[in-house]
N, C-alpha and C positions, 0 to 999 in steps of 0.2 A: 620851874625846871622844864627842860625842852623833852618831848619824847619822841620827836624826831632829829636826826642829823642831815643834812644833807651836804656831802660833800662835793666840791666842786660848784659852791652856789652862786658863785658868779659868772658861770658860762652857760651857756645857751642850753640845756638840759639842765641843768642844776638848777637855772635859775623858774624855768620852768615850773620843773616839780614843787620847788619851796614854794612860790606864786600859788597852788595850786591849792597843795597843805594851809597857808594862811589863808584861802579865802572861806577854806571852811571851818576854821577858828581852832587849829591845831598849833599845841606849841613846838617851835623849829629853832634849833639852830644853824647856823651854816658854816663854812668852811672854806678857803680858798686861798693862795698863794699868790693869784694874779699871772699866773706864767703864761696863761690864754685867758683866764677870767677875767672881764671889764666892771670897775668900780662903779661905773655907771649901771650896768643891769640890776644892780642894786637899789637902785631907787625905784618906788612902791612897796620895796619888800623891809619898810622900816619896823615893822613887827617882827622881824624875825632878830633872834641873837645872833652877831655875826663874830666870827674869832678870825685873823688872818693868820696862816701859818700853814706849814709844808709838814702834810702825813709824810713826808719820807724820816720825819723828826719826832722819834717814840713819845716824848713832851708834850708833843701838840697832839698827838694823838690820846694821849690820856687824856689832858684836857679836855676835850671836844667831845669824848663821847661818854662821859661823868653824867649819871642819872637819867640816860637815852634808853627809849624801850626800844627805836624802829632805826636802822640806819639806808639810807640812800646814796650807795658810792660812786657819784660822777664822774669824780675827781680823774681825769689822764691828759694825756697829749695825746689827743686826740686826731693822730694824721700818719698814714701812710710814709708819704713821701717825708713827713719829717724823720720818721723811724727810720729812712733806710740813709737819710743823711746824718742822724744822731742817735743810734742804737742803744748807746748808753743810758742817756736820756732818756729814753722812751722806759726803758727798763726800770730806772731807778723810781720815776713818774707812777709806772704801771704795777711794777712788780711786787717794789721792796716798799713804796709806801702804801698799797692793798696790805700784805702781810704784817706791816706796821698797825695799819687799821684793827687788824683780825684779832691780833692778839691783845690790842689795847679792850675793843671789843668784848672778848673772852673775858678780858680779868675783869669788867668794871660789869658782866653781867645782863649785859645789851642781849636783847631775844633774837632779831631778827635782821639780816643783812642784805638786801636788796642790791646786786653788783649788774654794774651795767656792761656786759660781754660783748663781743663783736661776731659780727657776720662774717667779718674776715677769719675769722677762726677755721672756714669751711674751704678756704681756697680756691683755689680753679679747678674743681672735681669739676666735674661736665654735665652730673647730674642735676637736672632743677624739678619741681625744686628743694632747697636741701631742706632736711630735715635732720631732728638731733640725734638721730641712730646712725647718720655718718661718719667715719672716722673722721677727724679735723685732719685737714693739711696747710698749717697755713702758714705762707709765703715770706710777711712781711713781717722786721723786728716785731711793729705794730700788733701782727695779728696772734705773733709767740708770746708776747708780752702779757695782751688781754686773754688769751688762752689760759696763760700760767694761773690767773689769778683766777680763773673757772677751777681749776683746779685745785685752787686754795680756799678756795670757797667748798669742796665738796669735802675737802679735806678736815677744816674746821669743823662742818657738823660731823662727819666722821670718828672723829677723834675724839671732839670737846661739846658736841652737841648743841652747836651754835646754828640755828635756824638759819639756812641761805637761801638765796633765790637768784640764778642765775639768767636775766632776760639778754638776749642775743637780737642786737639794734641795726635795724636794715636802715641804711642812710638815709637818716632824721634829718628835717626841715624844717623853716620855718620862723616868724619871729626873734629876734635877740640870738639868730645865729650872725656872727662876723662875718661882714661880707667885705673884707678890703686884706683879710689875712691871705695869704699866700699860701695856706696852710687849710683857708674855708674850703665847706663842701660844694659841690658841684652847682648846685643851685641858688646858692646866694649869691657863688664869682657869675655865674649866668643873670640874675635878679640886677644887679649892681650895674654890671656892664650894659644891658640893655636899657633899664632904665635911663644911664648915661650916655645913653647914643652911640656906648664904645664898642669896638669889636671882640664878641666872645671867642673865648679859643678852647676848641675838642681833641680831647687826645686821642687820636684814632679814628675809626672810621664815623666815629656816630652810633653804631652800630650797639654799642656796649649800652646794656639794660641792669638796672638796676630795680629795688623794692625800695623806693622812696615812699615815706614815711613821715607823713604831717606830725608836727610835736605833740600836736592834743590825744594821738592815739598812744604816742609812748607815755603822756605823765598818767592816760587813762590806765596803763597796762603797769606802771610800777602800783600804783595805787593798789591794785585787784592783787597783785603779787602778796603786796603788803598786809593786804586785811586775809587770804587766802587759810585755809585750816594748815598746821603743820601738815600733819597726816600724808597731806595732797602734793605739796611744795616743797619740804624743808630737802634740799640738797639737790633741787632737780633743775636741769637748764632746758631754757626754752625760748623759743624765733617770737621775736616783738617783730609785726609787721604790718602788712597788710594783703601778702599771699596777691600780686599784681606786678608786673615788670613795665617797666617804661624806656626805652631808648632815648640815647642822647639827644636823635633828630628830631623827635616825637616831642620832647622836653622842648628842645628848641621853638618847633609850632607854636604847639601852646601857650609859649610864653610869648610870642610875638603875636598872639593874638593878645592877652594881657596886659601886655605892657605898651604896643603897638611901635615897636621895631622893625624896620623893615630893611636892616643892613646886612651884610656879608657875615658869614662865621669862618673864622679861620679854624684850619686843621693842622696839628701837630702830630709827630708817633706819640705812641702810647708812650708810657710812665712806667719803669720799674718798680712790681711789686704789684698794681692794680691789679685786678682779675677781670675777666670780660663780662659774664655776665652772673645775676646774683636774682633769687627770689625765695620767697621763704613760704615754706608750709609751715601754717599759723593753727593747724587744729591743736597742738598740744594745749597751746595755752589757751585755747576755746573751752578746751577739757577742763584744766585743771584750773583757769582763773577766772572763763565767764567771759574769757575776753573776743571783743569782735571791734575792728576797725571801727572809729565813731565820723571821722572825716576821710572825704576821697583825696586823693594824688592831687584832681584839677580843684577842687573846692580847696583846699591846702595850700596850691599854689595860688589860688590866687589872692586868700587871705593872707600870703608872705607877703605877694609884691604890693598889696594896698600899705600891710605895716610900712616895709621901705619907703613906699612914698609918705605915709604920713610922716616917717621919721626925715625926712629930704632927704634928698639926692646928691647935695653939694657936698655932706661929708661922706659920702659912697667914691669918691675917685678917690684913685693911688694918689 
């Protein structure tokens, strides 16, 4: 019997944290539909029990989390600019299969709910950096959606006493993120293109900073979530980060020092929905989970770009 879940286990978080759980001989099942998930990230993770099926289908949700003590909800569409072209989607993805989650959750008796929130939830408030006593204001279907289910999450324990823990993910990097979706984060479409000689393309001036985030310090920080006392946690949200900003141009550098590119970058306007810039004040969860960054930004990146290259280059082009 599994006493972890972890859903969305075939995408680049998901698969992640399940990796993480079996190497320290926890039993795991997983979860995934494949709408972004690749069947490949599944391989090494043959200990784990795997179910394919769509939380937005109460079914598979009872299923899946039958005899779970710990749940880890990966599971979304995971993209801005996809939300604001398929709003529905993003919703039905985000919203209605969390609440599908929650309630299967509830009745089967699961303790403790691990949701992975967004940074976009904060908006383009001006103040950096944010912390979770700000009002949210956020933007994109994307950031309403993953909002919604913070607040389904507080709502559960609220209500039905369902242990949650809301962590708020500053753009994750790293390993076994897709770098050839149109849809990937900023750093793998940069990883991929350089490696391949191709021209990167920045939306905007360069300018725009972010709190990028090695994946070793998110699966460290669900983890500590996870084993954390109620007491401390159970309904509370809080910034997974590393409390550090990095610019586009700066990203750029660095990784042409890494990767040793030395071509042009093209410039595009910004993206409806993006915000400019983003960093997170990380003491809550220093507080309440012990947690402190384990990997830097540049140590981070450049254990991504050696994965890439160990995985080749040739199936990195469009």
């Amino acid at each position: 019997m599994a006493k972890y879940l972890v859903t969305g286990a075939a995408g680049f978080i998901g698969r992640s944290i399940a990796a993480a759980l079996i190497a320290r001989g926890d039993s795991v099942r997983g979860v995934d539909n494949f709408s972004t998930g690749k069947r490949e990230n599944l391989l090494g993770l043959e200990a784990m029990e795997f179910v394919e099926g769509d939380l937005a289908d109460p079914a598979v949700c009872a299923r899946v989390v039958a005899g779970v003590e710990i749940i880890f909800h990966e599971a979304a569409l995971p993209s801005v600019p996809r939300s604001v072209l398929d709003p529905v989607a993003s919703n039905v993805a985000c919203v209605d299969a969390t609440v599908q989650l929650l309630w299967a959750a509830k009745e089967a008796g699961v303790r403790r709910v691990v949701y992975a929130a967004s940074s976009s939830a904060y908006g383009d408030t001006p103040t950096l950096p944010k912390h979770e006593g700000m009002l949210p204001n956020p933007i994109s279907p994307y950031a309403v959606a993953k909002l919604a289910g913070e607040y389904y999450m507080r709502s559960f324990h609220r209500v039905y006493g369902l242990e949650t823990v809301a962590l708020r993910y500053f753009n994750v990097f790293g390993p076994y993120q897709d770098p050839t979706s149109q849809y990937s984060g900023v750093l793998a479409v940069f990883c991929r293109k350089m490696l391949a000689g191709e021209t990167p393309t920045i939306y905007g001036d360069g300018e725009t900073s972010r709190d990028f985030t090695f994946i070793a310090n998110t699966v460290e920080g669900n983890l500590l979530a996870a084993a954390a006392p109620a007491e401390l946690v159970a309904g509370r949200v809080m910034n997974l980060a590393t409390g550090v900003r990095t610019t586009l141009n700066e990203v750029v550098e660095v990784l042409r020092g890494i990767t040793g590119y030395a071509g042009p970058m093209q410039y595009a306007p910004e993206r409806a929905g993006d915000i400019k810039h983003s960093l997170a004040d990380v003491s809550l969860a220093g507080e309440l989970l012990g947690y402190t960054p384990v990997v830097s930004f540049e140590d981070g990146l450049r254990r991504t770009v050696e994965w890439y290259r160990e995985t080749g280059t040739e199936g990195l082009r469009d």
